[in-house]
N, C-alpha and C positions, 0 to 999 in steps of 0.2 A: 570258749569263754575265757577270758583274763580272770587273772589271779591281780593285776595289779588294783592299786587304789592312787584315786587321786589327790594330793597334798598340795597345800594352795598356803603359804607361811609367806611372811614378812621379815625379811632378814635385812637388818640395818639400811632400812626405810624402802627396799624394793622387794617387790614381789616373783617371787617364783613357783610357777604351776609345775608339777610332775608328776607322771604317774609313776608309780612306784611300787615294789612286791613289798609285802606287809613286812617282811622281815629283814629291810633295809636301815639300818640304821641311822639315829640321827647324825653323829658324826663325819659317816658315809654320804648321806643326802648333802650335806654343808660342803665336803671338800669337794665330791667326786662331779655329783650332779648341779650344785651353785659356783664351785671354781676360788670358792673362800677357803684358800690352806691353812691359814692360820689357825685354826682350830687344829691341833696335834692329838693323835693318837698315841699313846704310849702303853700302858699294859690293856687296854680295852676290855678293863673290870671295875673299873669306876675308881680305883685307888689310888692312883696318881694323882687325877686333878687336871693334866693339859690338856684336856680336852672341854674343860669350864664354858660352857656357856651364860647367856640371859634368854631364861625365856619367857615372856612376859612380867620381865622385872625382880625376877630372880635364877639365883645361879640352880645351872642342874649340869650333870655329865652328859654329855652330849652321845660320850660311848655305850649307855646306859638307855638308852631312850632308842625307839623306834622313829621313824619321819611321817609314818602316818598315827603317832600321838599328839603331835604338836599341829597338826593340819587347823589352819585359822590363826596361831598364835602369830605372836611379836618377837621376833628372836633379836637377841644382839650378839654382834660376833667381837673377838678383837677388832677386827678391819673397824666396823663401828664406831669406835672409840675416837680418833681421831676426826678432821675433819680435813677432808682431802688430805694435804701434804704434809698440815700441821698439826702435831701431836697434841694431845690432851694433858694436861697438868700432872695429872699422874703418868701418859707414857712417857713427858718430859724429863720427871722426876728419876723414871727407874734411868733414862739415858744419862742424866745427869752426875747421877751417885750411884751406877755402876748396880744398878740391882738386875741385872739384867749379866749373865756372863755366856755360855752356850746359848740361851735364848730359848730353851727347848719347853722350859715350866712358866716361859711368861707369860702367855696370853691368859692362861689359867689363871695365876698371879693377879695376873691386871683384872680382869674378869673379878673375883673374888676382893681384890684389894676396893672397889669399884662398887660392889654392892653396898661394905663395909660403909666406904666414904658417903654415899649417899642416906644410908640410914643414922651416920652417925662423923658426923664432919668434926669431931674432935677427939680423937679415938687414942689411948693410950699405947703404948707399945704391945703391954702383955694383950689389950685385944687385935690390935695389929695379928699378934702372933698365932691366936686363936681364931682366929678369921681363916689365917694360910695356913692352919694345919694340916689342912685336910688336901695341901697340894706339897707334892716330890720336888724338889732341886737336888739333885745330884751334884753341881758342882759347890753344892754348899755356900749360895750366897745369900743363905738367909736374912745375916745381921744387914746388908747390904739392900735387901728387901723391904725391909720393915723401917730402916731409916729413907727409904726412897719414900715408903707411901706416907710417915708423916712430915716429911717437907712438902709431897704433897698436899694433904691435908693442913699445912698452916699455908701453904700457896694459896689456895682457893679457898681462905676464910679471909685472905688480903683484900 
């Protein structure tokens, strides 16, 4: 008899069946078994942040969660975000104005900057900043962060 279970998610609009041991994580299920890197691991205790998902229309730690909790949901990943080749207003924006340096806390970033935008399309800086606290940049481009997502956000109110 298996120990595995079967996990049946929707990750930025296609479907992926796998079976899986229950103590697979989600982070794990996303890179290893879907082939979606972008999703980063970094301390794999939920403190960081690179690892930010959607799942069902909100953000959760992807390194925090199992694959067979989310079995049925709607996940969205960075990849997501864009549309094919062409970036999204805000991955634009971080390209633009440099919120983006290592690259290592973006998808997180965007992920969370991304929920923000959607609940709240005019959003001042201090919640900017309040939104991304809960994600790491080490190379310290936070000011650079926070002025990328409200260009984006008066982008996409143009």
């Amino acid at each position: 008899m298996s120990d595995k279970q079967s996990v049946s998610v929707t990750i930025n609009g296609h479907v992926y069946t796998e079976d899986c041991e229950p103590r697979l994580t989600l982070a794990d299920f996303i890179r290893h078994r879907c082939g979606l890197t972008g999703t980063h691991l970094g301390c794999e205790h939920g403190v960081c942040g690179a690892c930010t998902i959607m799942v069902d229309g909100r953000t959760a730690r992807a390194c925090l969660m199992l694959a067979v909790q989310v079995d049925g949901a709607t996940i969205t990943t960075v990849e997501g975000l864009a549309d094919g080749d062409t970036l999204n207003p805000l991955q634009e924006a971080f390209w633009n104005n440099h919120g983006l340096q290592c690259g290592f806390c973006t998808p997180g970033m965007l992920m969370c900057a991304t929920e923000l935008l959607e609940s709240n399309p005019e959003p001042t800086a201090e919640q900017v900043r309040e939104q991304l606290s809960g994600n790491l940049c080490r190379c310290t481009g936070y000011d650079s962060i926070v002025q990328s997502v409200l260009i984006a956000a008066e982008n996409q109110r143009r």
